[in-house]
N, C-alpha and C positions, 0 to 999 in steps of 0.2 A: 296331675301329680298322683299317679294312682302308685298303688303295691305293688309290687312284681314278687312273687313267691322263686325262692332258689333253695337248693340244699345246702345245709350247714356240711363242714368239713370239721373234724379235731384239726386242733391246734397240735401240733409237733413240735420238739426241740428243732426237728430237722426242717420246717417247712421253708424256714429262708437258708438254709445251708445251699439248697443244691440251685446249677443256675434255672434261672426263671425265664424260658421259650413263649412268645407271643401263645397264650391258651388257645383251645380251638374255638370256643364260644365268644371269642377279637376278632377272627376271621375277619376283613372286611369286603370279602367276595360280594357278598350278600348285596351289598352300598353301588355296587357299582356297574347295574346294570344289561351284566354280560361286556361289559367292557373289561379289557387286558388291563391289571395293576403294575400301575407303575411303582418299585420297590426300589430305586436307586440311585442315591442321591446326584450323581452325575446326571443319571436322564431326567430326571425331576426338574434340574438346573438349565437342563438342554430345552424342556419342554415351555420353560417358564410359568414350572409352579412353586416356585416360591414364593408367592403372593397369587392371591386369587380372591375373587369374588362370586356371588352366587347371582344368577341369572332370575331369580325371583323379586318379586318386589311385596318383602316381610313387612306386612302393619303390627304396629304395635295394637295392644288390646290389656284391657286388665284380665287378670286370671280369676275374679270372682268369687273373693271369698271366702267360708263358709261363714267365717263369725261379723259376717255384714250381711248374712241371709244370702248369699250367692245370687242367683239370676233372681232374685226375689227382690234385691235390694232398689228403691225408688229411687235411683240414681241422678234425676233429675227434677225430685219434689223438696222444697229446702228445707222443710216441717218434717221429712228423714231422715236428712242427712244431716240436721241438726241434733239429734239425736245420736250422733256415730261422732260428737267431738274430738280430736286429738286422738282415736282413734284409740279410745279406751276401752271399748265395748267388747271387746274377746274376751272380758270376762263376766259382762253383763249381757250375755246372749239373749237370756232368757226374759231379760226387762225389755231387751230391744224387740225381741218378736210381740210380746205383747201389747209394748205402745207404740208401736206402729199406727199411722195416721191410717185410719178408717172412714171410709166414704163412699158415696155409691159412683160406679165409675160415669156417669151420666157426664159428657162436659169434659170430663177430667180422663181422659183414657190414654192420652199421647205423656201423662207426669207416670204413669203404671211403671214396673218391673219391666225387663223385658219375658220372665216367665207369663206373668199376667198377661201382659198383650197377648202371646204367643195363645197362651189356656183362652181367650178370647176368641179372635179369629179362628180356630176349631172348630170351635161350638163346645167347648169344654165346661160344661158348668160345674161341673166339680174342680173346679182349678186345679187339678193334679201336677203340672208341673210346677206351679207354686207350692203349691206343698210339699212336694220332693226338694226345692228350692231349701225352704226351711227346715225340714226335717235334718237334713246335714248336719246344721249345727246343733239342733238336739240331741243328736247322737253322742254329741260329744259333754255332755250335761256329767256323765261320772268323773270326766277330767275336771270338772268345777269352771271349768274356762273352755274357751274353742282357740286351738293353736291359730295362729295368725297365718303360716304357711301352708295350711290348706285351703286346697281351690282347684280353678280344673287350671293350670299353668300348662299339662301334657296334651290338651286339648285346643288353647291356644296356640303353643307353639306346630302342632300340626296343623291347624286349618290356616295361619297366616302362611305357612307351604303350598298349602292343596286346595285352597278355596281364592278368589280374586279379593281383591280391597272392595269392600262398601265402600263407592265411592259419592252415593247420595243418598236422601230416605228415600223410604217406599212404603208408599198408604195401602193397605188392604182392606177390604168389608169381614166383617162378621156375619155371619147367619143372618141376622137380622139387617146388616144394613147400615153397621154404622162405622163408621172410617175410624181407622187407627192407623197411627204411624210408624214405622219402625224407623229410629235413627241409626246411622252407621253403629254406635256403641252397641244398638238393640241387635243388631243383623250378626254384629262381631260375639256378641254372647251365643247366640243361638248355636249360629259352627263351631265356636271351641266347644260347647256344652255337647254337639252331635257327635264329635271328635273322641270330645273326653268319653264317653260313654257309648260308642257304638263300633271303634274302631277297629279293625282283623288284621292278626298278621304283621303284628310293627316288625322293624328289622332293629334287633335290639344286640346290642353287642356291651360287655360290660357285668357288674350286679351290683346291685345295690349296698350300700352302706348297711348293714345289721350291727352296732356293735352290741356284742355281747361277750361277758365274761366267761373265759375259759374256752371259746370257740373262736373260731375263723372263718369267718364267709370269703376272703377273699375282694369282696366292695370295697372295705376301708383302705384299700390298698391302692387305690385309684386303678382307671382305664389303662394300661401299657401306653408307654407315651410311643413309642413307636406306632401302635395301630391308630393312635390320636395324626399322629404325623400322614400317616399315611392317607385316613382318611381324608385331611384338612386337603392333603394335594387332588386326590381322586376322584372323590365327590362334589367339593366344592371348586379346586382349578382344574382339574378336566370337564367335567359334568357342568358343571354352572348351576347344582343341586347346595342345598341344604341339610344339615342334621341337627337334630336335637342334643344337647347335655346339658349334665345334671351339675349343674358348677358348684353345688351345695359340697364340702366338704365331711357333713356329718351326716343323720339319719334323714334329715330332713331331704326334701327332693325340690329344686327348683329348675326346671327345665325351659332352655333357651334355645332358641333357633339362630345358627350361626350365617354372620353376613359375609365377612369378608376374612381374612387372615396373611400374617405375614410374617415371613420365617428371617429370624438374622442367625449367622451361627457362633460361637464364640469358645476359647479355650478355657475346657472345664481345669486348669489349673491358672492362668494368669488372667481368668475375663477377658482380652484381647477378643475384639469384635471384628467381623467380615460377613460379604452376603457372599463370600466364595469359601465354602465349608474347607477344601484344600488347604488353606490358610490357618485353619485355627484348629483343624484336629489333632488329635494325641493317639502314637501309637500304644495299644495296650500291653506295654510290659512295666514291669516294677510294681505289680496287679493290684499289692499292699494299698498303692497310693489313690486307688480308685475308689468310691463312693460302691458300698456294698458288691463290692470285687467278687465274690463268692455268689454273687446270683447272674455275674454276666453269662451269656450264652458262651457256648462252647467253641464257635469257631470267630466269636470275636477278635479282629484287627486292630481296628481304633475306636476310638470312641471321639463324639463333638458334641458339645453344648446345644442348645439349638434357647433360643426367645422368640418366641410365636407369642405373636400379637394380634386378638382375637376380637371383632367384632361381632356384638351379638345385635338381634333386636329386643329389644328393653319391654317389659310391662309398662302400664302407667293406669292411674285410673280412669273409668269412663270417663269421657268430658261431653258435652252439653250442645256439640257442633253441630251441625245439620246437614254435613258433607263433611267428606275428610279425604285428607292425602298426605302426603311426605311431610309436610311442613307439621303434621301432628303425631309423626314420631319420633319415637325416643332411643335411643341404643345405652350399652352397655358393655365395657373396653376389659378385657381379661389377662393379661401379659401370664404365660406361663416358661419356666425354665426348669427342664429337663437336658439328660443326654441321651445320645442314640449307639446302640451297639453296630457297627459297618464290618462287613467281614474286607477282604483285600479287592472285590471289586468295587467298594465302597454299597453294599445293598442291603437295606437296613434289616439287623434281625432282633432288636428289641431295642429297652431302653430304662433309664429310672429317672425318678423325679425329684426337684432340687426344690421345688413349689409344689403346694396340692392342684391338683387334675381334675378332671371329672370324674366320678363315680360311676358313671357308661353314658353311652350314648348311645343314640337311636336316630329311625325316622321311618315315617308313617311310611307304608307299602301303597307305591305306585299303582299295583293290578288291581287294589280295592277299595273301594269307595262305603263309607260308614252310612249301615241302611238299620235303620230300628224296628225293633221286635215286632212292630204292629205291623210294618211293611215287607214283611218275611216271606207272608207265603203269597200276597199277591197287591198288587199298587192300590189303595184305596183310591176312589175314584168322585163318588158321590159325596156330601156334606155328612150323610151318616155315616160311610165308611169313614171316612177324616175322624170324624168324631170317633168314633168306636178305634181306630188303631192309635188314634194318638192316648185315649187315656189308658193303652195296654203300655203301649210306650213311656209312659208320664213316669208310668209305677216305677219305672228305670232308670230315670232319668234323660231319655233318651227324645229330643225333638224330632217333629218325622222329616224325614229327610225330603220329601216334596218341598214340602214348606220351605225350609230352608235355603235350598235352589232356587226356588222361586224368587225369595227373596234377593239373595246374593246376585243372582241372573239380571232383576231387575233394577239394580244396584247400582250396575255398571254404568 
């Protein structure tokens, strides 16, 4: 869930007067590979994308956090998690990090964090990535409380795209010799954590929610449901790809990776439903009658409803398995209704929303793979190189990406 910095715009009398064209920062070029977009709802129909799915297989994961100590939290010790009841503690952060069960890990290495393990197997005796773990929620010590929807959710949802399912543990040695185990949860933490914090070059279409008085970012206004449409057909029914959105309505950010979708289309004046759009569009004249008519596109024709029906994959919290698959995740069902602007060859050139949208959407860049600060200028190789780039790494947040692979590799 990270920040994405944009520039503010003045708010005008005029800024919804004049009509509102797909922006250029919707483009959805960018998503699609060097493959031709398909723009038109005839060929769309022809192609059979009105429904699609995505050719990945999304685990679910938790997004980790901050006001449960993120990768810190002892997710499988009950003397922790007895401590996080009802899930009150976002605003006793500060009693939680402190009585936190203390022990020496002798015996007890496989109940650890998955930070811990990780600052473990290093050779990290300064546990740096536990402490960056925690310190998250410190930061947030002037808010008196740790918001509950912060965590790495942006980091999740790109590594359940770009990395394979844990699909068993995987025991590693420490320096010394002694076995620890990583469970699926542990392995699943690591990659959203390397995701969240190391990744280049997202393909980000959209801006974010800002609201603020007297201004206009433009966010609050949701993603164009036409470049939503477009995408859903593109990426996910041609491609057999994935993208991330931000289904959060407000400032807040919770990002999802999309599974599947499916378009019905229906008469933005009588509801009358069809999966053959010819059926239930409205030409646009008597403009009055239209749902902010002053912002349609200029060479709008008709206009049709559309209900896209939206599977996501779902967060959940860590659980306690020691293998995982399909049967341990979870989804997450989003119905949206919009209409779409069609000019007279029926080829969509915008659209407005009749329900809230997403706030943008993204998806991690194919050509690059998320490599940390410590692995920058050359692959650590020995037990001291490991050592020494993972605690430059730690300071960031950032696990080294050997490690990682290694693990996920041996996973399968």
């Amino acid at each position: 869930m990270k920040k994405r910095t944009l520039s503010l715009v003045l708010l005008s009398t005029t800024a919804f007067a004049n009509m509102r064209p797909i922006p250029e920062y919707e483009r959805i070029t960018p998503l699609l590979q060097g493959q031709r977009e398909v723009t038109n709802l005839v060929e769309i129909e022809k192609l059979g994308l009105n429904s699609g799915t995505t050719g990945l297989d999304l685990w679910s994961g938790s997004y980790w956090p901050q006001y449960q100590g993120s990768l810190g939290v002892r997710y499988r010790d009950s003397s922790f998690i007895a401590l996080m009841k009802e899930h009150e503690q976002y605003d006793k952060f500060k009693e939680l990090s402190e009585k936190k069960p203390v022990y020496t890990y002798s015996g007890k290495e496989n109940l650890l964090s998955p930070a811990e393990k990780y600052d473990l197997v290093v050779g990290d005796g300064l546990m740096s990535l536990t402490k960056y773990a925690w310190e998250l929620g410190a930061k947030n010590e002037n808010l008196g409380k740790v918001p509950t929807w912060r965590g790495i959710c942006d980091g999740w949802s790109s590594a359940a795209q770009m990395m394979p399912r844990p699909a068993k543990s995987v025991t590693l040695l420490t320096p010394q010799g002694t076995q620890i185990t990583f469970f699926p949860e542990d392995i699943k933490a690591l990659g959203s954590l390397l995701y969240a914090r190391a990744q280049d070059n997202v393909i980000f279409l959209g801006k974010r929610c800002y609201p603020v008085v007297g201004m206009f970012t433009g966010g609050c206004d949701a993603t164009n449901p036409a470049t939503l449409h477009k995408t859903f057909a593109n990426r996910v029914g041609m491609l057999k790809k994935s993208f991330n959105a931000d289904i959060s309505t407000s400032s807040q950010v919770w990002n999802y990776p999309v599974k599947s979708y499916k378009f019905t289309y229906y008469h933005v004046f009588n509801d009358e439903e069809s999966l053959d759009f010819r059926k239930v569009y409205e030409v646009f004249e008597k403009k009055h009658r239209f749902i902010k008519a002053n912002r349609r596109h200029e060479r709008t024709y008709a206009i049709v409803g559309v209900k896209a029906e939206v599977v996501y994959a779902n967060m959940r919290e860590a659980n306690l398995l020691t293998t995982d698959g399909i049967a341990a995740d979870q989804n997450l069902t989003k119905t949206y209704l919009y209409d779409l602007e069609l000019d007279r060859n029926f080829t969509i050139l915008g659209g407005e929303w009749y329900s809230g949208g997403p706030d943008f959407i993204w998806a991690p860049n194919d050509k690059t793979y998320p490599i940390s600060d410590g692995e920058a200028g050359a692959k650590p190789i020995t037990a001291i190189e490991i050592t020494k780039a993972a605690q430059i790494s730690s300071k960031v947040g950032q696990p080294l990406s050997i490690i990682v692979e290694k693990l996920f590799e041996q996973s399968k």
